[in-house]
C-alpha positions in Angstrom: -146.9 -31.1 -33.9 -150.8 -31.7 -35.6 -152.0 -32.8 -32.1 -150.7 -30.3 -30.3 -151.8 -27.5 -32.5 -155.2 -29.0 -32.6 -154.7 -28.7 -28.6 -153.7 -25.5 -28.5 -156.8 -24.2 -31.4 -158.8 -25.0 -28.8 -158.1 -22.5 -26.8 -158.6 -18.2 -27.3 -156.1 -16.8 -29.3 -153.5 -13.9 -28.6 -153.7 -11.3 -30.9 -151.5 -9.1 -31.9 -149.0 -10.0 -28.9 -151.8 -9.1 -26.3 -155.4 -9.0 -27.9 -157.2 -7.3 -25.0 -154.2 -6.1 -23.0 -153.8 -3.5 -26.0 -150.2 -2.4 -25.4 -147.4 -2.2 -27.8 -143.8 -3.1 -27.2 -141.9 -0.4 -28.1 -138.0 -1.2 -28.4 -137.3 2.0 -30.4 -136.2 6.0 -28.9 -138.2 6.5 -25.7 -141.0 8.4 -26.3 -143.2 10.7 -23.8 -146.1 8.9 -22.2 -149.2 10.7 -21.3 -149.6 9.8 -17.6 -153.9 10.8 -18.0 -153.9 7.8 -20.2 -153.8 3.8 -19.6 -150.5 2.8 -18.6 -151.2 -0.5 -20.9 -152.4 1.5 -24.4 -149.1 3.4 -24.0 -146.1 2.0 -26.7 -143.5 0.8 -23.1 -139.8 0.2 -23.5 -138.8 -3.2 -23.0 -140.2 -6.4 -23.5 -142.4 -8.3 -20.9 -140.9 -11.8 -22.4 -138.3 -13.6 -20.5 -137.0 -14.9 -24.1 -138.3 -11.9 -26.7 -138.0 -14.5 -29.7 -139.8 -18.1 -29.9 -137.3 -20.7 -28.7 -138.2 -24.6 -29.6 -139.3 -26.8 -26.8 -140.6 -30.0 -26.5 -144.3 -29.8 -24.7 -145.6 -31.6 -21.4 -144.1 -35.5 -21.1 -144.6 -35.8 -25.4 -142.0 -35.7 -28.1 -143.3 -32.9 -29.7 -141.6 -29.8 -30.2 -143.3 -26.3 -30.6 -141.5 -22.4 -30.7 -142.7 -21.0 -27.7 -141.6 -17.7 -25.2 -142.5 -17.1 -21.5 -144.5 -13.6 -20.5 -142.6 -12.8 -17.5 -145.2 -10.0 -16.7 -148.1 -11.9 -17.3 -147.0 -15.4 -16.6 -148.0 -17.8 -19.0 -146.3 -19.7 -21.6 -147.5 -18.6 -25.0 -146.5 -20.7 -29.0 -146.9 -20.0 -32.1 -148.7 -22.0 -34.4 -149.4 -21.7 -38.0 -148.2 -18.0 -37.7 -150.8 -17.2 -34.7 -149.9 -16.6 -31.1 -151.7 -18.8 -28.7 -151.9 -19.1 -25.2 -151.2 -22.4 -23.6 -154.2 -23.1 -20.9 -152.7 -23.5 -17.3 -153.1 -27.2 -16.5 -151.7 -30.4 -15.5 -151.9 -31.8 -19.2 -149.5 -29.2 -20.5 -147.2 -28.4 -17.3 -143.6 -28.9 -18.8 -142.0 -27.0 -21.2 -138.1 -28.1 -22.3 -136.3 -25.4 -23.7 -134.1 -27.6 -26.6 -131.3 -24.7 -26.1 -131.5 -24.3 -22.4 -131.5 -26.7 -19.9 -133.4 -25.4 -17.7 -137.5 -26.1 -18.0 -140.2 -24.4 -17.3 -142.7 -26.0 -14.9 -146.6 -25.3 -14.4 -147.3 -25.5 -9.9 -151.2 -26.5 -9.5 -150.9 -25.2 -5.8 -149.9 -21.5 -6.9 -151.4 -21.2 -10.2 -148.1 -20.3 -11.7 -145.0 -20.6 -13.9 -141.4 -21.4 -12.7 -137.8 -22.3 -13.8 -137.0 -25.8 -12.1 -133.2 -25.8 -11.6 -133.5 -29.0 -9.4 -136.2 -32.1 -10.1 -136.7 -34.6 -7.7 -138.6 -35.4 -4.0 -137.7 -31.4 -3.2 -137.7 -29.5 -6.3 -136.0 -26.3 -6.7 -137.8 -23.2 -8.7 -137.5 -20.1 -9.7 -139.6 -17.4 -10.0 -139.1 -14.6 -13.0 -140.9 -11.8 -12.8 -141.4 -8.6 -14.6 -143.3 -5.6 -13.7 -144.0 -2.2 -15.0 -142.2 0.4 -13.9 -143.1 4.1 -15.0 -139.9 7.0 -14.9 -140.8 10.3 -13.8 -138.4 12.4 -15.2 -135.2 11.7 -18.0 -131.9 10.8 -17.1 -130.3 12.1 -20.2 -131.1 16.3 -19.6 -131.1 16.6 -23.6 -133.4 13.9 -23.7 -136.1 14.7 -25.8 -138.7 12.3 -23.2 -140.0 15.3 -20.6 -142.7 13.8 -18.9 -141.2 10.0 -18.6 -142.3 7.1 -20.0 -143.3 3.4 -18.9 -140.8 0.0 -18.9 -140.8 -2.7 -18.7 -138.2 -3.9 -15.5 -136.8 -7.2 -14.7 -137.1 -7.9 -11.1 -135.0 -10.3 -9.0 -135.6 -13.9 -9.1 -136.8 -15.8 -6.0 -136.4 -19.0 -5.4 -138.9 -22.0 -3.4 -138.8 -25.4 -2.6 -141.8 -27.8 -3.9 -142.1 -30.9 -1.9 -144.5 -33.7 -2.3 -147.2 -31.5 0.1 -147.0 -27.5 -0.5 -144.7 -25.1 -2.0 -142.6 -23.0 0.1 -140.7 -19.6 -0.1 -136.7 -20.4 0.4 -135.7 -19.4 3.8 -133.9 -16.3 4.3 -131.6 -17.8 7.0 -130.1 -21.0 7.8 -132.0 -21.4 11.1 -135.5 -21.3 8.8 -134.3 -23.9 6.2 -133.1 -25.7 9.1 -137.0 -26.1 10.9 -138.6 -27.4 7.2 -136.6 -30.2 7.9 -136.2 -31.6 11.3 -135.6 -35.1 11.1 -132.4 -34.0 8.9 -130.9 -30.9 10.8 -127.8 -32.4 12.0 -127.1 -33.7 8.3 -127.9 -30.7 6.6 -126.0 -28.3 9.1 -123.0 -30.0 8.4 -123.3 -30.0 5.4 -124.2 -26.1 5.1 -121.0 -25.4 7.1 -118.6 -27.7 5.0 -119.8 -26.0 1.9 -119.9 -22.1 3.0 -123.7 -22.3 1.9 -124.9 -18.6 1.4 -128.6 -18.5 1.4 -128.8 -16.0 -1.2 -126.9 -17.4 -3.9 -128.4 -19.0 -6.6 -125.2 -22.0 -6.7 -125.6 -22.8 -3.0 -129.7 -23.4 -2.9 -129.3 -25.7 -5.9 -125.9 -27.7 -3.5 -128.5 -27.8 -0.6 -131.7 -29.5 -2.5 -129.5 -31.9 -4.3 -128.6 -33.2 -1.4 -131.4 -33.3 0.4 -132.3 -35.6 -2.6 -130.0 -37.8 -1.6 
């Protein structure tokens, strides 16, 4: 782990879990937010972390292992290091990050400057996008709440998905018909096999059945 923390030193590091983004997160009673004042100096329920706690992963195509967590809301991939929090630079040298607990990785895409879960690796990749925004609630939901001018939290949005191949990155198709025209020199193949396997395009299980075999 001495190379990569001598890697990661290199880089700025993340103070205080934001350094210049100079919020709190604030997992405690909601408390009133003053809407005059910047939404990110506010203490905001939730977490922007896809995994709140550092989870052990093994870094780019090395054996070595580092506690790491992904910022969902600001997308990028931070780990800790000799009790600091670092930011892991977005580039090809450090674009892989195995979780040893999940088994799903997290991948670094040079074409959109981003983070994603690959649930499928080969020729066509499968990834998914996590995001989290902020999301600020007017008024309490509770009427003896003691929150009477809302606060600011932290939301989980719903994943989409896309489809890496070996030239661009593409959004998943929301019909058959559109997955259908990315690949024209298999659409009798793959509209069989859509209609032997009651392929939905919206579920999670049927995208992965539909890239793995178009990796066949």
């Amino acid at each position: 782990m001495k190379k990569l923390i001598l890697f990661i030193l290199l880089i700025s590091s993340v103070t205080a879990f934001y350094g210049q983004q100079s919020y709190k997160i604030y997992t405690g009673p909601l408390l009133s937010v003053d809407r005059n004042s910047g939404k990110l100096e506010q203490n905001i329920v939730g977490t922007p972390y896809f995994n709140v706690n550092f989870m052990s992963a093994i870094i780019g195509n090395t054996n070595e292992k580092a506690p790491i967590r992904y910022d969902a809301y600001l997308d990028r991939i931070e780990v800790l290091a000799d009790e600091k929090v670092y930011e892991v630079p977005r580039n090809e040298d450090v674009s892989l990050f195995k979780f040893e607990m999940l088994n799903t990785p997290i991948i670094y895409i040079k074409e959109t400057d981003g983070y994603y879960f690959r649930l499928v690796d080969g020729k066509n990749q499968l990834l998914k996008k996590e995001k989290i925004k902020l999301k600020e609630v007017r008024t309490s939901i509770e009427p003896n709440s003691l929150i009477k001018e809302g606060y600011i939290k932290f939301e989980k949005q719903n994943p989409t998905y896309f489809i890496k191949t070996d030239e661009k990155v593409l959004p998943i198709p929301k019909s058959v018909k559109e997955l259908l025209s990315i690949y024209p020199a298999h659409k009798e193949e793959l509209e069989a096999f859509i209609k032997e396997n009651n392929i939905k395009m919206k579920q999670e299980e049927s995208l992965i059945k539909v890239v793995k075999f178009m990796n066949k």
